[in-house]
C-alpha positions in Angstrom: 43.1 10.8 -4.3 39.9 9.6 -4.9 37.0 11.9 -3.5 33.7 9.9 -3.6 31.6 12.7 -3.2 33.1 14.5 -5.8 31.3 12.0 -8.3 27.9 11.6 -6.5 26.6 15.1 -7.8 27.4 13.8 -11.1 25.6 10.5 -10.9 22.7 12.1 -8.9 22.0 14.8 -12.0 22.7 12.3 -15.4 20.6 10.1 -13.1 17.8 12.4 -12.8 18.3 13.3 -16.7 18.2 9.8 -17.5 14.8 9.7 -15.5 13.2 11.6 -18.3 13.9 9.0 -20.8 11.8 6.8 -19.1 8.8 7.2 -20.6 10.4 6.1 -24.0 11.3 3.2 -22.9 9.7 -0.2 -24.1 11.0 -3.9 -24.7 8.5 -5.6 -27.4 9.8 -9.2 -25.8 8.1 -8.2 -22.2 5.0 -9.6 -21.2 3.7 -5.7 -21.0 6.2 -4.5 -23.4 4.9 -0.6 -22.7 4.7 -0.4 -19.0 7.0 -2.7 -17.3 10.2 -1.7 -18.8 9.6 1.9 -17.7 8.6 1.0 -14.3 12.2 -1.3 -13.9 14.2 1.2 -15.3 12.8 4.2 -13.8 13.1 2.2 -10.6 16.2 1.5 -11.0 17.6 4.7 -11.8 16.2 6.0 -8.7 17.4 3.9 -6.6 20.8 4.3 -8.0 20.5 8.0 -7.6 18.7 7.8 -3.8 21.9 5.8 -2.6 24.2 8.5 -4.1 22.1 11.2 -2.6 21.6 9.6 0.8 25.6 9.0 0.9 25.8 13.0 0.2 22.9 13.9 2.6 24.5 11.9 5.5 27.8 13.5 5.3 27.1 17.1 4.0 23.8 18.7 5.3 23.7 20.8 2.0 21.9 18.1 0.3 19.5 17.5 3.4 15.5 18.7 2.0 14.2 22.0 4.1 10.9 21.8 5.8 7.9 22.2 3.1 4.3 22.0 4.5 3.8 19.9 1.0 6.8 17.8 1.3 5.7 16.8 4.9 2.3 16.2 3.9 2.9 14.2 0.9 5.3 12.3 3.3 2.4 11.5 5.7 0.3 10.2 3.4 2.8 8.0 1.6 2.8 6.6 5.9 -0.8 6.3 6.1 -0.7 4.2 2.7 1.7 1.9 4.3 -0.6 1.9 7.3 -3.6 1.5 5.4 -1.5 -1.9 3.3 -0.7 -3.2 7.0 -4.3 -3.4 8.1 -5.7 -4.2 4.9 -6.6 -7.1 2.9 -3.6 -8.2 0.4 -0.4 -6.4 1.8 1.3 -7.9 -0.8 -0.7 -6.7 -3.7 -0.8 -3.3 -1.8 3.2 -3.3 -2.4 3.5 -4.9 -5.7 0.1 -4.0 -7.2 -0.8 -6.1 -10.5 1.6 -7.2 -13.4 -0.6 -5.2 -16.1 0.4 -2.0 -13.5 2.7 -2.2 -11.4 1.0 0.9 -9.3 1.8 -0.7 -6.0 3.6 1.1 -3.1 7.0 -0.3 -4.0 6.4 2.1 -7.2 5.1 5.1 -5.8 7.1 5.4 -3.5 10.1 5.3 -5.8 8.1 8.6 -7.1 8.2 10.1 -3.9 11.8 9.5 -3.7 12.3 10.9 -7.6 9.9 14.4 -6.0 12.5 14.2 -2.5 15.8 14.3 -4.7 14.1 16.8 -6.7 13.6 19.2 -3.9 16.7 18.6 -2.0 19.4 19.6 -4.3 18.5 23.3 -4.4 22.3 24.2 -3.5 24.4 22.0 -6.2 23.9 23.9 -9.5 21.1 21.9 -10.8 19.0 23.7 -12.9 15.7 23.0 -12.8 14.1 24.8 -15.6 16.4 23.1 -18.5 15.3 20.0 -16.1 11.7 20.8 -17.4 12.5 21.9 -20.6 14.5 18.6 -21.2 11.2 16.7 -19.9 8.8 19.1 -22.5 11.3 17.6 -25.2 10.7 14.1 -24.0 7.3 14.4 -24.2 7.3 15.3 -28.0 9.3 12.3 -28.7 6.7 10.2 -26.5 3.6 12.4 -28.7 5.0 11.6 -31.8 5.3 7.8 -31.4 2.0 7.7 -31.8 2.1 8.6 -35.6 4.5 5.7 -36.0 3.6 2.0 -36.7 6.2 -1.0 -36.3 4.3 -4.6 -36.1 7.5 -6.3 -35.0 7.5 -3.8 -32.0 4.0 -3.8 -31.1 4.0 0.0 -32.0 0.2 1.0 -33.6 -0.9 4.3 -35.3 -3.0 6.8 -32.6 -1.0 4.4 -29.1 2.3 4.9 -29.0 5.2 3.9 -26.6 2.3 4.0 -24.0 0.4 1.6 -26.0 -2.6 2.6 -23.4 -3.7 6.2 -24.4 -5.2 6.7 -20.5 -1.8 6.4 -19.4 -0.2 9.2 -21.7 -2.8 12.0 -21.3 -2.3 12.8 -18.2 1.5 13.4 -18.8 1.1 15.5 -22.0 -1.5 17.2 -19.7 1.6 18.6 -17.3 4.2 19.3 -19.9 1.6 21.1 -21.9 0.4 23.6 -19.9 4.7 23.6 -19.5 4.8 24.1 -23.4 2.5 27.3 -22.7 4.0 28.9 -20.0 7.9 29.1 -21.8 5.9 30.3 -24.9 3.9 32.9 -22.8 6.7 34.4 -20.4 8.5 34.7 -23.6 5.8 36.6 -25.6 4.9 38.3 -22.3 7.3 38.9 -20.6 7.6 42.5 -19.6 4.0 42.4 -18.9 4.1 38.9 -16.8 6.8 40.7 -14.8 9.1 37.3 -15.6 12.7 37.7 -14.5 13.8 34.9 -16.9 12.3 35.0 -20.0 15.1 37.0 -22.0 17.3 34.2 -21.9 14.4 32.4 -24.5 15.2 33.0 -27.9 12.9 33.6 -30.7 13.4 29.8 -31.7 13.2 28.7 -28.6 9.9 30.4 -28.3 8.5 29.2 -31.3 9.6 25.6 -30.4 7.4 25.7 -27.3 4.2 27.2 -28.7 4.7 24.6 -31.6 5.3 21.8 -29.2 2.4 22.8 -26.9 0.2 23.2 -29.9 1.2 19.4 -30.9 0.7 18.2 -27.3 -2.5 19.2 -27.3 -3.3 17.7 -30.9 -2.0 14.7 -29.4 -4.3 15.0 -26.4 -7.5 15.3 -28.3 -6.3 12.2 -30.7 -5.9 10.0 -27.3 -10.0 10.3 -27.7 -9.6 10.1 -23.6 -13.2 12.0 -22.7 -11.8 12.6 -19.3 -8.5 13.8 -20.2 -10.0 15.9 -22.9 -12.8 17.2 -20.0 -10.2 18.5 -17.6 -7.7 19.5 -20.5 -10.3 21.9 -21.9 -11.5 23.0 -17.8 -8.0 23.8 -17.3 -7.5 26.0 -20.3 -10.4 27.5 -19.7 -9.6 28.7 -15.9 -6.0 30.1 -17.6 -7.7 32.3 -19.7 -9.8 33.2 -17.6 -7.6 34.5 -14.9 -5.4 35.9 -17.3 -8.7 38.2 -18.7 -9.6 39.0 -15.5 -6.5 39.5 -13.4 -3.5 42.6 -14.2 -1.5 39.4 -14.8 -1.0 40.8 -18.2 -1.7 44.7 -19.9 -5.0 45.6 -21.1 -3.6 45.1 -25.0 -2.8 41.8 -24.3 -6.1 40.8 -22.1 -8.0 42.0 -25.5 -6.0 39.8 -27.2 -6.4 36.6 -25.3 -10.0 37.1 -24.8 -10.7 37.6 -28.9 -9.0 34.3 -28.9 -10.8 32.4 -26.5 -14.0 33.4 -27.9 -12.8 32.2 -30.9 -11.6 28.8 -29.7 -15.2 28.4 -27.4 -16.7 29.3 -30.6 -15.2 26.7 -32.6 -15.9 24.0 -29.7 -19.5 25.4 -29.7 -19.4 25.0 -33.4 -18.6 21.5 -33.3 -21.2 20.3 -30.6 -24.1 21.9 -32.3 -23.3 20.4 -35.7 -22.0 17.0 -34.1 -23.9 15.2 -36.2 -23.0 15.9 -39.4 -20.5 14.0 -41.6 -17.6 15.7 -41.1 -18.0 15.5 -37.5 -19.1 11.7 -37.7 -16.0 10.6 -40.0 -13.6 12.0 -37.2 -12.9 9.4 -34.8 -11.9 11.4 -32.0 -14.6 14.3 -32.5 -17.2 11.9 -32.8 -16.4 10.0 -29.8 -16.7 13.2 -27.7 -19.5 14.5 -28.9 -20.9 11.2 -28.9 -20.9 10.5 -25.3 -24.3 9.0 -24.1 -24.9 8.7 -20.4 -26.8 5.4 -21.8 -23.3 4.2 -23.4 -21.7 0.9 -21.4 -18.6 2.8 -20.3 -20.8 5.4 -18.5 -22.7 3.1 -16.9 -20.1 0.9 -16.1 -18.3 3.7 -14.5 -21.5 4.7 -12.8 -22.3 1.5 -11.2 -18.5 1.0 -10.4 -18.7 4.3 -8.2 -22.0 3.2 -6.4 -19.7 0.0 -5.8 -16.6 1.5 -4.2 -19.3 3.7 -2.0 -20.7 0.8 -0.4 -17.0 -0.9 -0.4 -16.2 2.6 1.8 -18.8 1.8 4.0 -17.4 -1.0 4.9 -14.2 0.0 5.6 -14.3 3.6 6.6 -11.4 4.4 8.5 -8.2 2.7 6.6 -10.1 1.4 3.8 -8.8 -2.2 2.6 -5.2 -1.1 1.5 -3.9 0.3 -1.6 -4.7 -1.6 -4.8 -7.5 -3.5 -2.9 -10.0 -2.2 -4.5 -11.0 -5.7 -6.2 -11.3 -7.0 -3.3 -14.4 -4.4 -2.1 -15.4 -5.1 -5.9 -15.8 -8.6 -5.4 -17.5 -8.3 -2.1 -20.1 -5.3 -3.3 -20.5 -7.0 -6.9 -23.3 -5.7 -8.6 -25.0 -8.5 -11.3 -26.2 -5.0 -13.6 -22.1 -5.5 -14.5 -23.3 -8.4 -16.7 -25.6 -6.8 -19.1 -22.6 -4.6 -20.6 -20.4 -7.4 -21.0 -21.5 -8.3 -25.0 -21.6 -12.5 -23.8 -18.3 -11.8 -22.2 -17.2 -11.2 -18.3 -15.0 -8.9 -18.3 -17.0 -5.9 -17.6 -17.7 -8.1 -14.5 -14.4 -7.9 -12.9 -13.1 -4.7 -11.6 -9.8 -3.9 -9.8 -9.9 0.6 -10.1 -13.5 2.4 -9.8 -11.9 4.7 -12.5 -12.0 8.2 -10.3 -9.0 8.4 -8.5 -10.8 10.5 -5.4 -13.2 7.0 -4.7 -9.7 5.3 -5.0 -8.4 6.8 -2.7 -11.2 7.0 -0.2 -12.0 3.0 -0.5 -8.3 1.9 -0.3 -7.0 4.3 2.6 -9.8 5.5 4.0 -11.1 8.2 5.3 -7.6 8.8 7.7 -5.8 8.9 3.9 -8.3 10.8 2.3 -8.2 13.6 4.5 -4.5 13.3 4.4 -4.9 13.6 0.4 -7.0 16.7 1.0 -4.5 18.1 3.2 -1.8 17.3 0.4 -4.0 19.5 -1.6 -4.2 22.7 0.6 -1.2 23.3 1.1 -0.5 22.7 -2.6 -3.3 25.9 -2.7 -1.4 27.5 -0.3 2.0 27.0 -1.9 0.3 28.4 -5.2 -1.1 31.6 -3.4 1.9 32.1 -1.8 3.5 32.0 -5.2 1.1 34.2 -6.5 1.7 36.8 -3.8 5.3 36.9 -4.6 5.3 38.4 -8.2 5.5 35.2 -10.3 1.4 35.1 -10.8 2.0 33.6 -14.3 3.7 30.8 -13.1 1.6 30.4 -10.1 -1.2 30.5 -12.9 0.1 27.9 -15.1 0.8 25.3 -12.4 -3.4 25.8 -11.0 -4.3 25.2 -14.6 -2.1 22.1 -14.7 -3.8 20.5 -11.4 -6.8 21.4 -12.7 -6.8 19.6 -15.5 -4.9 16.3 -13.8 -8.0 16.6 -11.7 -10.4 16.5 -14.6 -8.2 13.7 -15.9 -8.4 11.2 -13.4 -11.9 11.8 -12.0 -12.4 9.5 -14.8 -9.7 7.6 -14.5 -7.0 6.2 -12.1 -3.2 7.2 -11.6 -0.6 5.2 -13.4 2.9 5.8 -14.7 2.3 8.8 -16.5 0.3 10.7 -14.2 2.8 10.2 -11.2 5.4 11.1 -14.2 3.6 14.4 -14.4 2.6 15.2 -11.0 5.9 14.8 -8.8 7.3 16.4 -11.8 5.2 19.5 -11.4 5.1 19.4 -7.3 8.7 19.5 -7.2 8.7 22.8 -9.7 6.1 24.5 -7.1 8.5 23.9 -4.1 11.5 25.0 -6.0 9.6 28.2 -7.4 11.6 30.9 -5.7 14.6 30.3 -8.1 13.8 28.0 -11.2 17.7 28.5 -12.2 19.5 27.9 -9.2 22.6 29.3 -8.9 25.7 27.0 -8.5 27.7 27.4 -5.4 31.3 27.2 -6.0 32.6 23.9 -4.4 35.8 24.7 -2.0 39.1 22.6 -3.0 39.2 19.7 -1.3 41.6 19.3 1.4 44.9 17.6 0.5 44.9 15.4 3.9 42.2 12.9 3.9 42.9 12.0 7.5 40.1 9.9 9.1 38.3 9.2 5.8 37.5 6.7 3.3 37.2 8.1 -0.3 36.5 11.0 1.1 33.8 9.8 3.4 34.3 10.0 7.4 35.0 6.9 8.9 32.6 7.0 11.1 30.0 7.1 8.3 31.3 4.3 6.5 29.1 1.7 8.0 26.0 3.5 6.6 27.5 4.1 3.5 28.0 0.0 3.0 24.7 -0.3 4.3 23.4 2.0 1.9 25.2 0.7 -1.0 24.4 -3.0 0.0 20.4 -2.0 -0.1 20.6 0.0 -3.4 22.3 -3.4 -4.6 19.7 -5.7 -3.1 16.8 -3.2 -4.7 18.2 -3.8 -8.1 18.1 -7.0 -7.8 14.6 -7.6 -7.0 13.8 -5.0 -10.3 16.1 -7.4 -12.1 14.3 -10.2 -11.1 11.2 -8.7 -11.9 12.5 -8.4 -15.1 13.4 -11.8 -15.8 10.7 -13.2 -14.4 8.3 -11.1 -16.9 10.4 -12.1 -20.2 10.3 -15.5 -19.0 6.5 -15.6 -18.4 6.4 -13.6 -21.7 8.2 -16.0 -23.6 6.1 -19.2 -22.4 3.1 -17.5 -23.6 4.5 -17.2 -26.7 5.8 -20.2 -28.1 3.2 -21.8 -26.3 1.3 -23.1 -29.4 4.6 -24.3 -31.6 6.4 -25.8 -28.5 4.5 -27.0 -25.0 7.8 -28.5 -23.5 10.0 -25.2 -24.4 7.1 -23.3 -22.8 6.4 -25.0 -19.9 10.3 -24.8 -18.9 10.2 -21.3 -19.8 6.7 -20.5 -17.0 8.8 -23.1 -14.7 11.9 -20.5 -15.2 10.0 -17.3 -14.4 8.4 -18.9 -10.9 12.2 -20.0 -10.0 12.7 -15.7 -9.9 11.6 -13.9 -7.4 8.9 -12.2 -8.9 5.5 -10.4 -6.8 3.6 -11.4 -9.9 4.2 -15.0 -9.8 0.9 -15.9 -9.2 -0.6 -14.0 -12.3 2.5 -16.4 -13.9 0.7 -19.4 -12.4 -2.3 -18.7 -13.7 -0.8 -18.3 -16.9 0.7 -21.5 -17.0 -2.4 -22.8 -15.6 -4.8 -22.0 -18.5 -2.0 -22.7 -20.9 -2.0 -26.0 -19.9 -5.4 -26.2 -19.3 -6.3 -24.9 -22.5 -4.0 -27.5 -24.5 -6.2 -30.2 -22.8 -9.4 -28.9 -23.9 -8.3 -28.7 -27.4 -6.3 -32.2 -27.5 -3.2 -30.1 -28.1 -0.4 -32.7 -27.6 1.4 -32.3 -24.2 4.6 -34.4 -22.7 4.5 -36.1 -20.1 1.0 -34.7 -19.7 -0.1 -36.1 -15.8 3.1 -34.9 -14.2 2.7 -31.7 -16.2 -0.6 -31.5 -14.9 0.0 -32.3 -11.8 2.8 -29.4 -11.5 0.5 -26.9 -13.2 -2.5 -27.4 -10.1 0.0 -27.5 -7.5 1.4 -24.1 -8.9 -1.9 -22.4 -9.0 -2.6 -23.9 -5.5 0.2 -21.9 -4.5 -1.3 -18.7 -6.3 -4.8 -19.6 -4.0 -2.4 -19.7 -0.7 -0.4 -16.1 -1.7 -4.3 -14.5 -2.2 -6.9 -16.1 -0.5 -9.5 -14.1 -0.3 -9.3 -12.9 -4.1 -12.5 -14.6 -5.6 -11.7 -14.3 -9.2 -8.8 -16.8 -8.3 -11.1 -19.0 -7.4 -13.7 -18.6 -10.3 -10.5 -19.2 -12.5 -9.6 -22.5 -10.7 -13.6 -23.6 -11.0 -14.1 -23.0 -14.4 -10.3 -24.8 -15.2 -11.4 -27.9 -13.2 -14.5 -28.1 -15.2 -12.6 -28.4 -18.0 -10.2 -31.2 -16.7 -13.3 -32.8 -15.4 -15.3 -33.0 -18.7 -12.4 -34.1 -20.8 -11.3 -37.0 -18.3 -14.5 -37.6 -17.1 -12.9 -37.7 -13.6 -16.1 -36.8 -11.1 -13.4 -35.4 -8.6 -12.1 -32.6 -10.7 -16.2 -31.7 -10.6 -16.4 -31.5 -7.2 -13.1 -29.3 -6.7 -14.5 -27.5 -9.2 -17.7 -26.9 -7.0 -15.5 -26.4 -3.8 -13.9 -23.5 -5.5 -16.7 -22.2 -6.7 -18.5 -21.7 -3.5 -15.6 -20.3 -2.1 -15.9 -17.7 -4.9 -19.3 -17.1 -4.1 -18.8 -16.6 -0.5 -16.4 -13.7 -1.2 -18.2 -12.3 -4.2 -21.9 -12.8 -4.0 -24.6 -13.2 -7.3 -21.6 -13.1 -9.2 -23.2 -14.9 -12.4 -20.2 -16.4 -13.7 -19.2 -18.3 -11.0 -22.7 -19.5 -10.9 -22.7 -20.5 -14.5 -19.2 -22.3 -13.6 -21.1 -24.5 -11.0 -24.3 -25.1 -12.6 -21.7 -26.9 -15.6 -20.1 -28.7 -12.7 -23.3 -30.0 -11.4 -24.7 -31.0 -14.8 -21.2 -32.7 -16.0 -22.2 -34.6 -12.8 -25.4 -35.3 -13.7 -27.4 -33.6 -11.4 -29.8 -31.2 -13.2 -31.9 -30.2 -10.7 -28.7 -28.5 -8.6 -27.7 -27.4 -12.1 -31.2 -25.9 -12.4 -30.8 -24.0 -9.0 -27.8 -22.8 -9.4 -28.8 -21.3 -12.7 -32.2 -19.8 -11.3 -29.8 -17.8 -8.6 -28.4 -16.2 -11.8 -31.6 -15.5 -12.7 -32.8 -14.1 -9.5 -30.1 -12.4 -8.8 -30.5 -9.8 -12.3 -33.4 -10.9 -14.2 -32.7 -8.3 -17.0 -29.6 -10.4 -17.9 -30.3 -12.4 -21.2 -27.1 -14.8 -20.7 -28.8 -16.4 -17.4 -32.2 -16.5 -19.1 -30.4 -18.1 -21.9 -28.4 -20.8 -19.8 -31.4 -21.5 -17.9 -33.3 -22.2 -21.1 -31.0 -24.5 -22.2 -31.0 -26.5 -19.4 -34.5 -27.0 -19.1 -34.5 -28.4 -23.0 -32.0 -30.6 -21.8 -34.1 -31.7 -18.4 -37.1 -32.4 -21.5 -39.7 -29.2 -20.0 -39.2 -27.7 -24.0 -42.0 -25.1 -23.3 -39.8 -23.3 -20.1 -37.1 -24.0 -22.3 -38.7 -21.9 -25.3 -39.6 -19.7 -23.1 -36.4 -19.0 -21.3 -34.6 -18.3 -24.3 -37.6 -16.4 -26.0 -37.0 -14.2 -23.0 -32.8 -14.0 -23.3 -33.7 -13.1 -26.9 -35.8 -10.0 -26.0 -33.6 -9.0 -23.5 -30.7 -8.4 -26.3 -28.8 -11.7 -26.3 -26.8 -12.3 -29.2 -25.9 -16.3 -30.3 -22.0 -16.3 -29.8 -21.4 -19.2 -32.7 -23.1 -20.8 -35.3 -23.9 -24.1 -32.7 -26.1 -21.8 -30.6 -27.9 -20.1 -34.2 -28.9 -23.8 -34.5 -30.2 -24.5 -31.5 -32.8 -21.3 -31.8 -33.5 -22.3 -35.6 -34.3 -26.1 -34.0 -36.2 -24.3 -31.9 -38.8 -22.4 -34.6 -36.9 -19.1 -33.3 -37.0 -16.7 -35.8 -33.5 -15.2 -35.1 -33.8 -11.5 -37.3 -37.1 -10.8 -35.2 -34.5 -10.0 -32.3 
């Protein structure tokens, strides 16, 4: 007879093999061809595997997780995140997250599911080391995309199938330092005091030091400072511990110290003749010796943590939910943001303060941030402990691993690949004590099935439905999150040859469910929007129109307190108001862009936005006052100085006018086209003196 649980091992361990592959995945067709699809599948796979385990933890308390001080605290802060989303401000966006990421709490917690699984099947012959070694294999695959190029696939030299090189350092980070530790316990292994590494051959052996060796290649070509930072701190603490502890014999200490010294030499080497040409013709070298505390991303990242430090302040206890951060962005905006924005806004709009410690601390709190730290102790603890027992080397490896996710995402945030890594990694410490668990033999199956279903008690067969009905209804919603994304994908894409196919194609991704669906308005929104501005021919143009604002109304209702939704929607209505000429699209425009302004303060764009809705209205004077707020609210930005010159040469006062831009000039503003090189030449402006 059929014996359910007989299978669900099976599916629970391809599952989890399966899970490794996920990092390969792409689909050039999606709207984020590189991300998405491995969030869906991964997600999907887990919650195949999570109904399959639940069915065997319920009826065989084998498969049940035992107590671990990380495990529970891991648990508990995954709770106060939830928490935190309840009494935040966009519990939706807390779940979902953004399109671009998808690093909501519907995705991590699918992680913390993936590290549960992990830990609970200690007792059914899964072997976790060829787990890892599988993984270390993966990651190769993933490294060496990089050094392929396919246009039709959106694959370019130096990105990969991560396409985003801040996403893949931090997991080559983990399965290096993995890559190092088979290759060590096999070359040390007497002297580590490991009880597995005869089972490595000499291949094998070579295969990880090669591999490890490659991953770390890879690492520095991601030209990720921070990655690089805590890749290079973490190494640097291995060998270190290893000189200075018995971990190894006195032969072997020699041996790894002559080669650090060597390898610091090098790296010393390098900074002190940084400027040369050799060092200036390669890329990644010369962006890390380059680094300039006076470069924009420094101080972008600089003023972005002053930022989420005041946003903290303002909510100290639960912070304002997971994901949120934008929203304390918006309401702490600092008008400095301008100045490194190159004429452009989007150094102006923030949704991570790129260390993922202030993350933390301004989206949960400081309830989840202690929690975070307590995640963290007993992680220590667990590590000592390991280190007590006799596998020091190991214990070794994983510290040096942490320490360099650490450096990582100080300077960063966590994404796909770092969660990859991490829950990866903390599953490995809980499940330390036997890294090839032995199998326990499985006793024959009665022949009498008597009061079960498949094998299942009948008492537990509600649950099981239950549990099969919500793995069902999860898919689902990752299927049609996938739909919705193609569709959305392909709007945008034929777009410019076909309007009507597009627009049916944005109406068929908001008729899925889909979390994103107002990023999909917005879309559509400036799509159609855009067509307008540029007389691009459009059917049926007023109902099309009329659909398209009613849609991103509907994006307004689902987040109303998000201000850039509202700049959007002012600087869209200016548009539709200086092509039609219709003086109520102007003052919508001016309605949203208060609103803006009351959630985001001195935001300068938003200011601009409105100083063009007042002056499409006629009105110079407010146009002039909404300008000189730009002005006064960063006087070192050459865009406001600029626009304000410009309107005082329209108002006729050509000497402020002069002046204004004179000023905009000096302060390092650039002419964006060849209209605004005439209007300085007009002017008597010599342009090359600037």
């Amino acid at each position: 007879m059929f014996r359910i649980e007989l299978y669900l091992p099976k599916i629970i361990k391809y599952g989890l093999y399966a899970i490794l592959l996920t990092p390969l995945a792409f689909w050039p067709k999606a709207l984020y061809p590189f991300l998405t699809p491995k969030f869906i599948l991964f997600q999907i796979l887990i919650e195949i595997i999570f109904g399959a385990w639940l069915i065997l933890a319920i009826s065989n308390k084998e498969y049940r997780p035992k107590f671990s001080w990380l495990l529970a605290a891991i648990t508990a802060f995954s709770g106060i995140s939830l928490i935190s989303a309840l009494f935040g401000v966009d519990f939706d966006r807390s779940v979902w997250g953004i399109g671009p990421r998808m690093t909501g709490l519907f995705a991590e917690f699918h992680f913390l599911v993936w590290f549960l699984v992990l830990v609970s099947i200690s007792k059914s012959g899964f072997d976790f080391k060829k787990y890892l070694n599988f993984s270390f294999f993966v990651s190769l695959a993933v490294a060496l995309t990089a050094f392929y190029q396919n246009s039709q696939w959106g694959l370019a030299l130096g990105y990969g199938v991560f396409s985003n090189a801040t996403f893949a350092a931090p997991y080559f980070i983990f399965h290096f330092f993995w890559g190092i530790y088979q290759f060590s316990v096999f070359s040390f292994s007497r002297l580590a005091g490991s009880r597995t590494a005869g089972q490595f051959s000499v291949l094998k052996k070579w295969l990880f030091g090669i591999g490890g060796a490659f991953l770390f290649i890879s690492i520095i070509l991601t030209q990720i400072r921070g990655a690089i930072l805590g890749l290079l701190i973490g190494i640097f603490i291995f060998g270190l511990i290893l000189i200075f502890t018995d971990i190894l014999g006195r032969r072997f200490r020699i041996l790894v110290s002559v080669c650090y010294l060597l390898f610091f030499m090098g790296l010393s080497g390098i900074w002190y003749w940084r400027d040369s040409r050799f060092i200036q013709n390669f890329g990644p070298i010369k962006k890390i010796t380059g680094a300039s505390l006076s470069e924009t991303t420094v101080q972008t990242r600089l003023l972005a943590w002053r930022t989420a430090w005041e946003g903290f302040r303002d909510r100290p206890l639960l912070g304002a939910g997971p994901e949120n951060f934008n929203y304390l962005f918006n309401a702490r905006y600092n008008p400095k943001f301008l100045g490194f924005g190159n004429g452009g806004f989007d150094e102006t709009w923030f949704d991570k303060p790129h260390n993922a410690f202030l993350e933390i601390l301004t989206e949960t709190g400081i309830t989840g941030s202690l929690l975070y730290i307590l995640v963290w102790l007993t992680v220590a603890l667990a590590l000592f402990k390991l280190f007590r027992s006799g596998q020091k080397f190991l214990s070794l490896t994983l510290f040096s691993a942490f320490i360099a996710y650490f450096g990582a995402v100080f300077f960063s945030f966590d994404s796909f690949g770092s969660w990859f890594g991490l829950y990866l990694f903390l599953a490995c410490l809980i499940l330390h004590d036997n890294l090839l668990i032995p199998r326990i033999e499985e006793s024959v199956p009665p022949r009498r099935d008597g009061g079960k279903i498949l094998g299942i008690n009948r008492k537990l067969a509600p649950f099981v439905i239950g549990i099969v009905a919500l793995v069902i209804f999860l898919i689902y919603i990752n299927y049609s999150i996938w739909r919705a994304n193609m569709a959305d994908a392909d709007a945008l894409r034929i777009f410019p040859v076909n309007t009507a196919q597009s627009i049916d194609s944005f109406k068929r991704s908001l008729n899925y469910f889909t979390p994103y669906g107002s990023e999909y308005r917005f879309d559509l929104a400036s799509s159609v929007i855009g067509a307008t501005q540029k007389n691009l021919p459009i059917q049926d143009l007023e109902n099309t129109l009329n659909f398209t604002l009613s849609e991103a109304d509907k994006a307004l209702a689902a987040h109303p307190k998000n201000a850039a939704y509202y700049t959007d929607m002012a600087k869209l209505y200016n548009i539709l108001g200086e092509k039609s000429g219709d003086l109520s699209f102007l003052t919508q425009a001016e309605e949203y862009g208060k609103k803006s302004l009351e959630l985001s303060p001195d935001r300068q764009e938003t200011l601009f936005y409105l100083a063009q809705s007042a002056l499409l209205k006629g009105d110079i004077e407010l146009s002039l006052e909404w300008t000189k707020q730009a002005v006064t609210a960063n006087s070192a930005i050459g865009q406001s100085h600029w626009y304000l010159g410009r309107l005082y040469i329209i108002k006729g006062q050509k000497t402020e006018g002069i002046a204004e831009i004179e000023r905009a000039l000096a302060l390092g503003y650039k002419p964006l086209n060849q209209g605004e090189k005439n209007i300085i030449k007009n002017l008597g402006i010599e342009i090359n003196s600037q």
